[in-house]
Structure formats: C-alpha cells, structure tokens
C-alpha positions in Angstrom: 14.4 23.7 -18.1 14.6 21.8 -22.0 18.5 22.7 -22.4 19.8 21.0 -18.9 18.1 18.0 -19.3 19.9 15.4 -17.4 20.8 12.5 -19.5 19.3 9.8 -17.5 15.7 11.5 -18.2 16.8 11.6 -21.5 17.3 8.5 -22.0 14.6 7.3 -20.4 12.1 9.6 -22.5 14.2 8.1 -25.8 12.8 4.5 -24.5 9.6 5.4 -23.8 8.7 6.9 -26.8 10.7 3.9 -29.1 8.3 1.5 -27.2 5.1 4.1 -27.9 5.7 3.9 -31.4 6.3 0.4 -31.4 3.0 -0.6 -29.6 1.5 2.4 -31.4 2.2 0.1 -35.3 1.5 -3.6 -33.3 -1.9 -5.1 -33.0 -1.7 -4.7 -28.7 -5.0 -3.7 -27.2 -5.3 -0.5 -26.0 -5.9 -0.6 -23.0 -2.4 -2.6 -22.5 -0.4 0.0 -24.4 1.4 3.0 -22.7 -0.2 5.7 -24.9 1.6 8.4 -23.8 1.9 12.1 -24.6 4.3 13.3 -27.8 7.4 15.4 -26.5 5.5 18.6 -27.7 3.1 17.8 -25.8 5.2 16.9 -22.3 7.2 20.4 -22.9 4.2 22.2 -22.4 2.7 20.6 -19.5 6.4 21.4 -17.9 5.5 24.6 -19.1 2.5 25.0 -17.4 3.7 23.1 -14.0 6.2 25.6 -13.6 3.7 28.6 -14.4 1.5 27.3 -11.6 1.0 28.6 -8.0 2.3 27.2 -5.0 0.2 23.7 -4.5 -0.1 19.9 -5.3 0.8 18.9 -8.5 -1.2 15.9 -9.2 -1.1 13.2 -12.5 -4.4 10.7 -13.0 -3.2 8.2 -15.3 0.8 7.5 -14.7 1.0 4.9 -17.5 4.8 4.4 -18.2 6.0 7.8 -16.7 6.3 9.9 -19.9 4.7 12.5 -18.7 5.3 12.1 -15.5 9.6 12.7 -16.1 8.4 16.0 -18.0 6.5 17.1 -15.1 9.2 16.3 -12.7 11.7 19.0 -14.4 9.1 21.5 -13.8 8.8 20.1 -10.0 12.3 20.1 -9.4 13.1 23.8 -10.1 9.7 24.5 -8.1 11.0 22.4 -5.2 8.0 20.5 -5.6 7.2 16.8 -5.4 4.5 14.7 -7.9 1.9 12.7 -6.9 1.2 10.5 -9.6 -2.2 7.5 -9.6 -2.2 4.7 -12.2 -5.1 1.9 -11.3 -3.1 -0.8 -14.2 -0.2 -2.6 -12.0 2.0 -3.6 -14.7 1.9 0.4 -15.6 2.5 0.8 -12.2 5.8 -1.5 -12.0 7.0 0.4 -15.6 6.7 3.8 -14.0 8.5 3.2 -10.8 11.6 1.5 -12.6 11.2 4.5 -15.4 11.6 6.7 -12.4 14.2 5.1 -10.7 16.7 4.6 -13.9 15.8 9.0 -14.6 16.9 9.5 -10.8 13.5 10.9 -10.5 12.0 8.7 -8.0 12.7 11.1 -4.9 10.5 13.9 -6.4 7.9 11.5 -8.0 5.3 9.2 -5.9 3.8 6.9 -7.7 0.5 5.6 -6.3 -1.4 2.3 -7.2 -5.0 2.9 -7.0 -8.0 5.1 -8.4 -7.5 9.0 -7.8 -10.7 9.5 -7.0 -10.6 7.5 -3.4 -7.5 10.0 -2.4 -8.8 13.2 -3.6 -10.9 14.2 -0.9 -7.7 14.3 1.2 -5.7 16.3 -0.9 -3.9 19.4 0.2 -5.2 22.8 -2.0 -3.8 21.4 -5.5 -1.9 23.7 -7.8 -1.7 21.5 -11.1 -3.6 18.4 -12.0 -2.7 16.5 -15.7 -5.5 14.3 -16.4 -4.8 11.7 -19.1 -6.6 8.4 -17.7 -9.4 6.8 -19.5 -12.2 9.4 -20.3 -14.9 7.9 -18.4 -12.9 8.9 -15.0 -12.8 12.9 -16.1 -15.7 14.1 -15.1 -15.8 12.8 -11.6 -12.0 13.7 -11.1 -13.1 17.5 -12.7 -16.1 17.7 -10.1 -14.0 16.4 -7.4 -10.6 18.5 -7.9 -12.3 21.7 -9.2 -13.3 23.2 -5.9 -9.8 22.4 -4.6 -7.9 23.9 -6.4 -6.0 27.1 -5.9 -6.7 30.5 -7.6 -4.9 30.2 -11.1 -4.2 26.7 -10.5 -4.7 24.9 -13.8 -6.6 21.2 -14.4 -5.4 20.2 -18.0 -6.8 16.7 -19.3 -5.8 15.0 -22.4 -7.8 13.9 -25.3 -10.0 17.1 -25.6 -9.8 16.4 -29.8 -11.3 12.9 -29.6 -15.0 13.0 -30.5 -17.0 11.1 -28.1 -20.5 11.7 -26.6 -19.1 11.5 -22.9 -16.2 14.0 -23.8 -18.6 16.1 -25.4 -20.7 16.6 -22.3 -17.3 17.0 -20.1 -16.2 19.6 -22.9 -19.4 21.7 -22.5 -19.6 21.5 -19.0 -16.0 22.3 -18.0 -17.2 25.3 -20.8 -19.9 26.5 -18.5 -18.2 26.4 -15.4 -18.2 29.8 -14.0 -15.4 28.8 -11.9 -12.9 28.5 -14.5 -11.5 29.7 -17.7 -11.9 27.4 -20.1 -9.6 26.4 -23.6 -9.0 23.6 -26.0 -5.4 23.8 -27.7 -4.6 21.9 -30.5 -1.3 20.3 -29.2 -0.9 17.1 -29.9 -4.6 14.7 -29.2 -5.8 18.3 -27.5 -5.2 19.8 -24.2 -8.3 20.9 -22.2 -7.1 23.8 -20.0 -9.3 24.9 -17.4 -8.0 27.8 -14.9 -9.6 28.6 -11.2 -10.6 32.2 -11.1 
C-alpha cells in the first residue's frame, strides 16, 4: 500500500502538509487551521482500515483531506468507499478539490454537516477515525459504539491532550465492556477502541 503510491496523492499529501506547517508557525486561529495528522500517523490509520472487517469506513472531522487520502489507499485495495463529515465549509471546499486533484474523489464522499444527525442511519460500520473537535467524541462514541461490527475499530485523535472532557471520554471508553481499549503514543495519541 506505502510503495505504489500514485503520485497525484502524493502530491497532494506534499501540499497538505507544507500548508500544516505553515499555519502550524503563523498566528491563524485554530479553529481555521487544517490541523491535520503527521504522515506517521495517516500510515497507520491505513493500516488499521485495511485490518478492518467488512463495513462502513467512516471520518468525523474531514478538514483538508489528509487523512482522508491515507484512508482512501486502504479503501481502495478493500473495494471500499469513505464517508467523510466536516461541519466548517471552507474545509469542506479544500477537501473536495484535495480529492479531486489525488483522483480520489470516486472512492471518497465528502459530506457537509454534523456526523452525529447521519449516524443513526448508518449501515453496520467497520472503521470510524474520529479527529473533530473534542467536545463531539463522546456523543459520536455513544452513538457509533453499538454499531459497529465485531472487531471493527473506532480510533479518535487527540487521546495525549490533557483536558477534563477528554479525560472523562478516556475513562469511559476504558470501562466499556464492549470494547478493548488502548492509547498509543503515535503522533498527538490514538485512542483505539475494538468491538468484542
């Protein structure tokens, strides 16, 4: 999957992360920025996706599409599609013309609104990468949990960051007897919680 990457992704992953680190060293809100994943990072959520069972892949938090083109090499050897939600619509606009200049935008949809008003009519969901803001998590893990397939995987972003509301999300995703639960240390943390 890393060694046949086509060279529009690539290129389109090059840009990406050029305007991360720019925005990254400016004085931009955060909010506005694109804040995406490090290339560490996107490899093993490929990784994963492609480790998955049979199922939706979902993405909460689209941003640019950095993720999202990692994610789509893993869906296109599983003959898979993506179903990605962004709520910003200037991220929105950025990842649909990311998608479209990789040649990606066949196995990607990208849709404008808040995950949370579409999950109840999801099909049984194999993969779900969470990386929108924090205060969204919780509800999307209560939500998504109980659809997802046996050893599907929900993996969220962020888990290193030390907040009071990730902290309660942490311990209860830890308590969940419905799931095996791990933090790894890759890049701001992955929170990896399989379905038994």
């Amino acid at each position: 999957m890393y060694h046949n990457i086509p060279e529009q992704i690539k290129d389109c992953m090059r840009e990406l992360e050029s305007r991360d680190s720019a925005e990254r060293s400016s004085d931009m809100p955060m909010g506005q920025r694109l804040r995406q994943v490090s290339p560490d990072t996107g490899k093993f959520l490929a990784m994963l996706c492609l480790d998955a069972p049979k199922g939706m892949i979902v993405e909460v938090g689209t941003s640019g599409g950095y993720s999202g083109l990692w994610l789509s090499l893993a869906c296109k050897q599983r003959g898979d599609k993506l179903s990605t939600f962004e709520v910003q619509e200037d991220k929105v606009a950025v990842a649909r013309e990311t998608f479209r200049k990789a040649g990606v935008d066949t196995t990607i949809n990208v849709i404008h609104g808040d995950v949370r008003n579409y999950i109840s009519r999801f099909p049984p969901t194999a993969f779900c990468f969470m990386d929108a803001e924090k205060d969204v998590h919780q509800d999307c893990y209560e939500q998504i949990i109980p659809n997802m397939l046996s050893g599907g995987m929900l993996v969220a972003n962020g888990a290193l960051a030390q907040t009071d509301q990730l902290s309660l999300y942490l311990g209860r995703a830890y308590r969940d007897p419905r799931v095996d639960t791990l933090v790894v240390p890759i890049g701001r943390g992955l929170l990896i919680c399989r379905k038994i």
